[in-house]
N, C-alpha and C positions, 0 to 999 in steps of 0.2 A: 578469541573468536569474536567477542562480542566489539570489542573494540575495534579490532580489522571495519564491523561491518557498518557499526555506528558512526567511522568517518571513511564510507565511501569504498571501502579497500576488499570490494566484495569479492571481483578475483582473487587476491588474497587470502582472503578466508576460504572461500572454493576450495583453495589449493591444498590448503591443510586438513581439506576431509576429503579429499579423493584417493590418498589410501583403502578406507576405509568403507569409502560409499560404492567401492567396487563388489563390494560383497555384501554390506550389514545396511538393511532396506531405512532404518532409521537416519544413519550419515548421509547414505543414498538421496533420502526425501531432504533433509538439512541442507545441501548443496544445491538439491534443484529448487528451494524456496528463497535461497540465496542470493543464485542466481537470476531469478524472476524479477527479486525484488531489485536487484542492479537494471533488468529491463525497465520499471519503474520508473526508478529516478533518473535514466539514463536515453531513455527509447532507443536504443541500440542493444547489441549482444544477443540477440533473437535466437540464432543459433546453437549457442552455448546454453544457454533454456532449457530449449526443446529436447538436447542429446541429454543434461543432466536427468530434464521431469521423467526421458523414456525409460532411464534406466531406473530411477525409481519405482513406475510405475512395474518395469519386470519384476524385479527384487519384491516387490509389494505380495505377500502372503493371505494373511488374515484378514477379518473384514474391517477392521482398523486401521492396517494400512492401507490397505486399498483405497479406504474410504480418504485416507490423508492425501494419497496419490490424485484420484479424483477432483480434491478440493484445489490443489496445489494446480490441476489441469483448467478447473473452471477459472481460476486467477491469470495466470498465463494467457487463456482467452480473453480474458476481460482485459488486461492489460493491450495487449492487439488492437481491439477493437479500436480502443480506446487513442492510442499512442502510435501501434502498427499501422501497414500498411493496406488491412482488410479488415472487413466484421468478421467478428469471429460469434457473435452474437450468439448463435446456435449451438455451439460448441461447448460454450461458458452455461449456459442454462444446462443443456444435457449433462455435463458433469458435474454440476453443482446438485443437479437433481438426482444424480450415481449417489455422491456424498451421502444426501439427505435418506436416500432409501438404505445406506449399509450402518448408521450411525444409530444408536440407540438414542430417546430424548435424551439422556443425562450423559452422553457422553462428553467427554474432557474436549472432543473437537468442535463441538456444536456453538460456542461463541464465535469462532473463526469462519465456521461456516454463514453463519446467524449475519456476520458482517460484509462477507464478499457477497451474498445475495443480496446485500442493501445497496453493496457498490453497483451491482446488475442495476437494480430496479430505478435507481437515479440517476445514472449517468448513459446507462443504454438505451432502457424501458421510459425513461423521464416520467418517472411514478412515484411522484413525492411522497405518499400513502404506504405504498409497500414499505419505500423506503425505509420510512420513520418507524415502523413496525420491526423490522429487520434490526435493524441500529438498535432500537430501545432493548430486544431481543439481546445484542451480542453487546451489548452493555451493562447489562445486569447479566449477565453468565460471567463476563469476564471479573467483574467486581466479585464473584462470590469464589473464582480461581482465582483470585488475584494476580492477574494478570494484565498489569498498568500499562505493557506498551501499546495492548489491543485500545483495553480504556480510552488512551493517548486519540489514540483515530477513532473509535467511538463518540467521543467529545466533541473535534473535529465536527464530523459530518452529523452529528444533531445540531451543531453552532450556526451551522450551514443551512440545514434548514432553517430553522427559528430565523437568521438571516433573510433567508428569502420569504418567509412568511410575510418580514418586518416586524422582526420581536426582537431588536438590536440589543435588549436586556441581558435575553435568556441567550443572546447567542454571544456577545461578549464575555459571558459565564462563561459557556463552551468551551471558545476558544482558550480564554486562561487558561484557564484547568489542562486543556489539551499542551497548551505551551509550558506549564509548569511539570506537567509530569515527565513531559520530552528534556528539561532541563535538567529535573533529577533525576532521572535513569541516564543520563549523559547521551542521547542517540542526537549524536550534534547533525546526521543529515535531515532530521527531520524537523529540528528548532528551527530553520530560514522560511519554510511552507507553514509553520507553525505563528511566527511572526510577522509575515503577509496573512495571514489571514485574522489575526487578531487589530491588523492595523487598518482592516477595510471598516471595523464600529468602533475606530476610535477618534478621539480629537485630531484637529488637523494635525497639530503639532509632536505628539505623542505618535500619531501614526508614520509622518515623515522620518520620523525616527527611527522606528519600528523598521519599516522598506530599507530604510540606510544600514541597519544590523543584518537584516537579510539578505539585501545585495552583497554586504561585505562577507557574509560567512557563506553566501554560493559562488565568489569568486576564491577564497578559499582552499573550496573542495574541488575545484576545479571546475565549477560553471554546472554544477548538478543540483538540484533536480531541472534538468534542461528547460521545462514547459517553466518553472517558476521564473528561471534564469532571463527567459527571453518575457515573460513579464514583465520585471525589474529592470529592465535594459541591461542588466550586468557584463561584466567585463568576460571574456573567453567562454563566450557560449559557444558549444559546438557548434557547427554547421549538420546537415541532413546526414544522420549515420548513414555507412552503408549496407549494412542488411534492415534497414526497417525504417521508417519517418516517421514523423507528429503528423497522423493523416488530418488531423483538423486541431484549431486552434485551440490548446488545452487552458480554459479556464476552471476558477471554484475548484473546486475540493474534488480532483480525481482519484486519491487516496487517505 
């Protein structure tokens, strides 16, 4: 599974829990975050989403799931907004604030929440402040699960900050760290976004580099993550999916 999803092959992996996710709300929620995340890198498959997230969100019991269902709703939204063809602005906050109210502090999902809220507050809300609070949040929760691929994009999007601050130091940190843990968990769709973003504080020459490793591993996978792709000029970028478009020009760190 992991590997299906680490290069790209998310219907793939969908496939192999849809036995499963018809009945058992855990595989259920696994296929619609799956899913989501192919919207993601893809801005396409909008549909195939929405039917996954609903049926999780039926299946969903307890207040742990629910609360997973929820979180999994507020992403989806955010991704839309973001990538889709509408704001979903309102949507993404209301479930993300469902999440928040059914989760205890300590619960195991409260990093993941802790970081889609940070993705809200800077890319929708443009609230550098929240942000960084959010982030700092789901970067120390995840550090203490151990759980490097969150890490991985926690790094990221503090890099990013610190970036835009103008602290090329602390955000060159960032990024590393962000690109080295993406190298050893092997998640090869996320090393090419990983290495354009490391390549915007680096030397000229080190970073033309850098754009050249990225370009070549999003031609690759087939021209995905599309918003990078058509950054880099790369070879076989999609054109406008049909159920959904890049409603505006995706720069920086939208994951």
């Amino acid at each position: 599974m992991w590997r299906l999803r680490s290069r790209a092959c998310w219907q793939e992996a969908a496939e192999l829990l849809r036995p499963a996710a018809e009945r058992d709300p855990t595989a259920a929620l696994a296929r619609a975050e799956l899913l989501i995340e192919q919207c993601l890198f893809t801005a396409a498959h909008w549909t195939a989403a929405e039917q996954a997230l609903r049926l999780a969100e039926a299946l969903a019991t307890g207040p742990e799931e629910r609360a997973a269902a929820a979180c999994a709703r507020g992403f989806l939204a955010y991704v839309a907004s973001v990538l889709g063809a509408r704001d979903r602005l309102d949507e993404a906050q209301a479930a993300l604030g469902r999440t928040s109210a059914l989760l205890p502090p300590d619960a195991p999902g409260r990093p993941l929440l802790d970081f889609r809220r940070g993705l809200v507050a800077e890319n929708l809300l443009r609230d550098r402040t929240a942000a960084w609070i959010a982030y700092r949040r789901a970067h120390e929760g995840a550090g203490e699960r151990g759980d490097e691929l969150l890490r991985s994009y926690t790094w990221r999007h503090l890099a990013a900050l610190a970036q835009a601050a103008g602290d090329h130091d602390r955000a060159r940190e960032g990024f590393d760290a962000s690109l080295r843990l993406r190298e050893q968990l092997g998640f090869t769709v996320g090393v090419a976004p990983a290495l354009a973003a490391l390549a915007e504080v680096s030397a000229p020459d080190e970073a033309a580099r850098m754009r050249a490793e990225a370009a070549r591993l999003v031609q690759a996978l087939g021209g995905v993550p599309v918003w990078l792709a058509r950054q880099l000029g790369a070879a076989r970028t999609p054109g406008a999916p049909p159920d959904g478009r890049i409603g505006r020009e995706a720069r920086g760190t939208i994951s």
